[in-house]
C-alpha positions in Angstrom: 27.7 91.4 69.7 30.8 93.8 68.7 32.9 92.7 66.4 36.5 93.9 67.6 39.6 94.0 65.5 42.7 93.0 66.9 46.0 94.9 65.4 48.9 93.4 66.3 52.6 92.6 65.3 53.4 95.6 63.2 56.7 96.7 61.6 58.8 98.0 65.0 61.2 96.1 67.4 58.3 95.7 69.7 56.9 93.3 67.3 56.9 90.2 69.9 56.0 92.1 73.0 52.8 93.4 70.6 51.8 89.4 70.1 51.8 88.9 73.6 49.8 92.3 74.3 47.1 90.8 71.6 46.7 87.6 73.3 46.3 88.6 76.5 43.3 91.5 75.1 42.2 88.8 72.8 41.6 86.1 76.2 39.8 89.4 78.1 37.6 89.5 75.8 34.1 88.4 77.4 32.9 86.1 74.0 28.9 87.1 75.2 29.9 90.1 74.1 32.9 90.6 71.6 33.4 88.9 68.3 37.4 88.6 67.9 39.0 89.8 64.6 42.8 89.3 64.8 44.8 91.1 62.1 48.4 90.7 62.0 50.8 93.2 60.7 53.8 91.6 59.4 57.1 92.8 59.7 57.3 94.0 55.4 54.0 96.2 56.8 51.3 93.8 55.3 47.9 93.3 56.8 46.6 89.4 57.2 43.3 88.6 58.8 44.1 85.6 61.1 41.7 83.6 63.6 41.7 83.5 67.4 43.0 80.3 67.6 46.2 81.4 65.3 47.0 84.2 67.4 46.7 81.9 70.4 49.1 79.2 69.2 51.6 81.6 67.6 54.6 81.3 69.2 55.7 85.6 69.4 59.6 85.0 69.0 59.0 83.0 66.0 55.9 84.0 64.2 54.9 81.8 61.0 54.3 83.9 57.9 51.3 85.7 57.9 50.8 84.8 54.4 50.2 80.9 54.6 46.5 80.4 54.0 45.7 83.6 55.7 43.8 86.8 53.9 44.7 89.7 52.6 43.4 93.3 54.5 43.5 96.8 53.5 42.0 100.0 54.2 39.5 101.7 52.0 39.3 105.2 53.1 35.8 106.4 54.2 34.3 103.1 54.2 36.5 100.9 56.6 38.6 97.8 56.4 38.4 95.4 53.4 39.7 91.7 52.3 40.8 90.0 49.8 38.5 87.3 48.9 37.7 85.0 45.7 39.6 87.4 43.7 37.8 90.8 45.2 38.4 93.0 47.8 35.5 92.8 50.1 33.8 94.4 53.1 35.7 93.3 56.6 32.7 94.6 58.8 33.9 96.1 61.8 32.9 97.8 64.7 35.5 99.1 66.8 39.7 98.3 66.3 41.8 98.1 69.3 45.6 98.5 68.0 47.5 96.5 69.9 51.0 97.9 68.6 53.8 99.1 70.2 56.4 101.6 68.5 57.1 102.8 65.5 54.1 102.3 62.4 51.9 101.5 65.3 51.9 104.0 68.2 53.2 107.1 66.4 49.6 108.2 64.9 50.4 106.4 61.3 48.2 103.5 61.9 45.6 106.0 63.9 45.8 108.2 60.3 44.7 105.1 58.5 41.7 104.2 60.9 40.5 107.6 60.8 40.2 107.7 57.0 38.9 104.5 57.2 35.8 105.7 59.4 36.2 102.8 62.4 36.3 103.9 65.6 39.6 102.9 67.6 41.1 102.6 71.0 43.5 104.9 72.4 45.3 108.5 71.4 44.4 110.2 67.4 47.0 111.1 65.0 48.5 114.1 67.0 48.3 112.7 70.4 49.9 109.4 69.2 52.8 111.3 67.6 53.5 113.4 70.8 53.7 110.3 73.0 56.0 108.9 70.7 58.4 111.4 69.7 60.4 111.9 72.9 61.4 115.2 72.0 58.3 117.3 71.1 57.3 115.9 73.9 59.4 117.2 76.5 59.1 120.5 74.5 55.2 120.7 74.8 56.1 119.6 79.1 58.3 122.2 79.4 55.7 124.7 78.0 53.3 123.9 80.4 55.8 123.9 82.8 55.8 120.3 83.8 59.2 119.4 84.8 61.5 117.0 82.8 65.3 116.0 82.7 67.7 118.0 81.6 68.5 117.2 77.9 70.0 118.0 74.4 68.8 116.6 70.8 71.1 115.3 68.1 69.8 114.4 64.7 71.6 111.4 62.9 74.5 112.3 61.5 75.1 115.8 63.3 78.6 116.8 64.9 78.2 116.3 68.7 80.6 117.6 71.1 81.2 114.8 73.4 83.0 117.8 75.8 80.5 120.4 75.9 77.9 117.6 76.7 79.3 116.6 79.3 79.9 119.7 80.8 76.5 120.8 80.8 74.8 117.5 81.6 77.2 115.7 83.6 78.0 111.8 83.6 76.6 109.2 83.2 74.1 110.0 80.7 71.4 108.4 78.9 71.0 108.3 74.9 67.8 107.3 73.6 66.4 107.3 69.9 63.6 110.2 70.4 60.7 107.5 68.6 61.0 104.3 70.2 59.7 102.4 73.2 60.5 99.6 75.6 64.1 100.9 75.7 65.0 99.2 72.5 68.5 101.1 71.2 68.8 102.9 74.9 71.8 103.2 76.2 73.8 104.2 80.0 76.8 106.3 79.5 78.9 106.5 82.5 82.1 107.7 80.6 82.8 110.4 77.7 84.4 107.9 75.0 80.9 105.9 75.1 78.9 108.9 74.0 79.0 108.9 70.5 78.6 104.9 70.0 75.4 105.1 72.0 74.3 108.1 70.0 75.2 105.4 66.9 73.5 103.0 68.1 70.3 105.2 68.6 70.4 106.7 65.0 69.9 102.9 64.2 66.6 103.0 65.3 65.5 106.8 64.9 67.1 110.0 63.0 66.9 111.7 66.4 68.4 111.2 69.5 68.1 112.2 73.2 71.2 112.7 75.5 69.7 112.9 78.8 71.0 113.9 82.2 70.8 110.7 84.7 68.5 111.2 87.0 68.7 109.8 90.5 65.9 108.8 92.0 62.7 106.2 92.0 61.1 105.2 89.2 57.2 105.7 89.6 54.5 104.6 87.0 50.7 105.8 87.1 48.2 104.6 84.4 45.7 107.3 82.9 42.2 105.9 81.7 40.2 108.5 79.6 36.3 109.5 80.6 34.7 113.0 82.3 37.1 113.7 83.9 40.1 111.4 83.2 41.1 108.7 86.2 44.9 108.3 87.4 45.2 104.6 88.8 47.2 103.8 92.2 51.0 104.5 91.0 53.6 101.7 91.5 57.5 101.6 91.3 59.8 100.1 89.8 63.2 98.9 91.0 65.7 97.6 88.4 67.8 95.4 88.8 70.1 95.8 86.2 72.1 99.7 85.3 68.7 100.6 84.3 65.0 99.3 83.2 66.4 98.0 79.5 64.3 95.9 77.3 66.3 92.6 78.4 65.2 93.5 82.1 61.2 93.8 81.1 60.5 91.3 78.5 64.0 88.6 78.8 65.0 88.4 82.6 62.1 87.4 84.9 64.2 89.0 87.4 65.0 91.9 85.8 63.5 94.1 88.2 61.1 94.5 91.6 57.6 95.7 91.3 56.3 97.5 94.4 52.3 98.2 93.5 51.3 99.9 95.2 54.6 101.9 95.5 55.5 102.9 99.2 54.1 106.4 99.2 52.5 109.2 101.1 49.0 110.2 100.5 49.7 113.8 99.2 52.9 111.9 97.0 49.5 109.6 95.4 47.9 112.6 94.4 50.8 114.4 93.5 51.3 112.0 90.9 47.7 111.4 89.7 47.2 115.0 89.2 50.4 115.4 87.4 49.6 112.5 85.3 46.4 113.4 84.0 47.9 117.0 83.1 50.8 115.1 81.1 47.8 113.2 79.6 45.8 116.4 78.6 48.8 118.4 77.8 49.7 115.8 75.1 46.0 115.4 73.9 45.8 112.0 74.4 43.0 109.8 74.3 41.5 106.7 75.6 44.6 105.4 77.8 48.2 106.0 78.9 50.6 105.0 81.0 53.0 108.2 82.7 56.5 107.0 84.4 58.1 109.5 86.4 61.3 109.6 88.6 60.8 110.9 92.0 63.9 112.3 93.2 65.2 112.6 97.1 64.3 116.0 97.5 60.4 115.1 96.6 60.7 116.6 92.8 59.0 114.9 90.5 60.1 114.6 87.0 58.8 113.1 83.9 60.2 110.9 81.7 57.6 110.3 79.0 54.4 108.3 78.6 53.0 105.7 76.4 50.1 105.8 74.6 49.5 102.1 74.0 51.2 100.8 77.1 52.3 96.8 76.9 49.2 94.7 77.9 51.3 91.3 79.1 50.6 89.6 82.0 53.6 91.4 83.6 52.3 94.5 82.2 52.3 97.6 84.4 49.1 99.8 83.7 47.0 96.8 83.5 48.5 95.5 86.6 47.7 99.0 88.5 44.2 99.6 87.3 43.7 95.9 88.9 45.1 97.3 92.0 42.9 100.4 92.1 39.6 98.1 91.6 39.4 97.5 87.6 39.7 93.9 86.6 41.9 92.9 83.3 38.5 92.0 81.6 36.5 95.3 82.3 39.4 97.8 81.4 39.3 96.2 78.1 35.7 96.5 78.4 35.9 100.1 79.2 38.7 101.1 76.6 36.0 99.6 73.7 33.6 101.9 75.1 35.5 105.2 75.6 36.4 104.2 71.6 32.7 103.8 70.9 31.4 107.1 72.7 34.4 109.6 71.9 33.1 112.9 70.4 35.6 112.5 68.1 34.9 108.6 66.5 31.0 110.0 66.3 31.9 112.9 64.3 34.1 110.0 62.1 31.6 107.5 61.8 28.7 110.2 60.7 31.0 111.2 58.0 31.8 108.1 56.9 27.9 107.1 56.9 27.0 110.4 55.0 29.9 109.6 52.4 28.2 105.9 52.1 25.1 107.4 51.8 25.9 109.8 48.7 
């Protein structure tokens, strides 16, 4: 039986949407053959090993403290994860993590760092392919290289002098302002008039140093999950359709009727694998790993146009890339299944793992 390690909670505003990934994984997890290992991440960064049962019960808007009766974990580079217990830091035997974390200290490659120094294998993206998926704008820099097309766009860093005229001249109204490493459009914004630029680029700055000001762009909002193997797989894509000014944190995680899901989304055959060919080439150009999720807009004149992708995509029960990998023949249980695997049998956690074992060795 694999013991799995659960990461979850973490120091970003996705903090609650990452307890209700975790519990979700945690009740896919087929107990014949996974051993749970829920580790919390508290929102001061500290690591507590919990219990199924905890993470279960926890309610994810009001989390107890991790540190009531629960144990200490750390990382002890090159030979895994530890606790604290009777007084000593001690072995927390492992054999593959899944990080369910969203944003920030979770996503971005820092906790991927730690796990690779660590030795355990993990699911999802490495150090560089986390920190392209996250930062928004090396992002759409690597896309345009490989000439993948993406919105129109300028960069601010916090702080910077922006003018609000010129911006508007060359990207037109209205306008979205994003903080360039974020997710679940926390701190986004809609501009539809000049005088609301700079507060929205304020209220971005809050959550990043950079910011995107994007050109609107009018047209459907597509989603396509990626799962790694040889070759990479691109699901069944699926729209959706907002019902607020645009897809905003409120309208995924607060308003159940925030917005329409159309899965599979009402398009043509060549438009499927249009977007499943593009969506694996965002996937490789961004040297990703393991899974992703790639939203695109597809505009009236049949352009499509990214807008970014997420390396660990939410896993709630309203969740899109679990929902679509269930609509192109892959059940909630085996694409956990799968991701474990892909961890295990990457060319990459091998290489980790027979370091770490000659290191243990000497």
């Amino acid at each position: 039986m694999l013991r799995v390690g659960l990461l979850f909670g973490g120091q970003s505003a996705e903090h609650e949407i990452s307890v209700q990934s975790a519990r979700n994984v945690l009740a896919a997890l087929a107990p014949d053959r996974y051993e749970p290992v829920p580790i919390g991440i508290n929102r001061q960064g500290q690591w507590w090993l919990t219990t199924p049962e905890w993470l279960l019960q926890a309610n994810p808007e009001q989390l107890p403290p991790f540190v009531q009766g629960l144990t200490p974990v750390g990382v002890w580079p090159g030979q895994g994860l530890v606790q604290f217990h009777q007084q000593q830091w001690e072995p927390l035997p492992l054999d593959v993590v899944f990080p369910v974390l969203h944003g920030p200290r979770g996503e971005d490659g820092t906790v991927q760092g730690l796990l690779t120094l660590a030795g355990v294998p993990f699911v999802g993206a490495g150090v560089l392919g986390s920190a392209l998926g996250m930062d928004k704008e090396v992002m759409k820099r690597l896309l345009l290289q490989a000439g993948l097309p993406v919105a129109p766009y300028r960069c601010y860093r916090r702080g910077q002098a922006v003018a609000v005229t010129d911006v508007v001249a060359e990207l037109g109204l209205p306008l979205f302002v994003k903080p360039a490493n974020m997710g679940s459009s926390v701190g986004v914004s809609r501009v539809g008039r000049a005088e609301e630029l700079l507060p929205a680029l304020a209220k971005a700055w809050q959550y990043d140093p950079k910011a995107l000001v994007e050109q609107a762009i009018h047209g459907r909002e597509i989603e396509c999950a990626v799962l790694d193997g040889s070759p990479p797989q691109a699901s069944v894509p699926g729209e959706i359709i907002p019902q607020h000014d645009f897809y905003s944190y409120e309208a995924k995680y607060l308003d159940a009727q925030g917005a329409v899901f159309k899965m599979p989304a009402d398009l043509t055959p060549a438009q499927v694998a249009q977007v499943q060919a593009l969506s694996i080439r965002v996937f490789q150009v961004l040297e990703c790993a393991g899974l992703g999720r790639v939203d695109w807009f597809l505009t009236p004149d049949g352009q499509w146009i990214v807008n970014e992708i997420n390396t660990i995509p939410g896993f709630t029960q309203i969740s899109m890339y679990p929902k679509l990998w269930e609509l192109s023949g892959i059940s909630y249980q085996d694409l956990v299944s799968r991701l474990l695997e892909l961890a295990l049998s990457s060319p990459a956690q091998k290489c980790e793992n027979h370091l770490a074992a000659m290191l243990g060795d000497g």
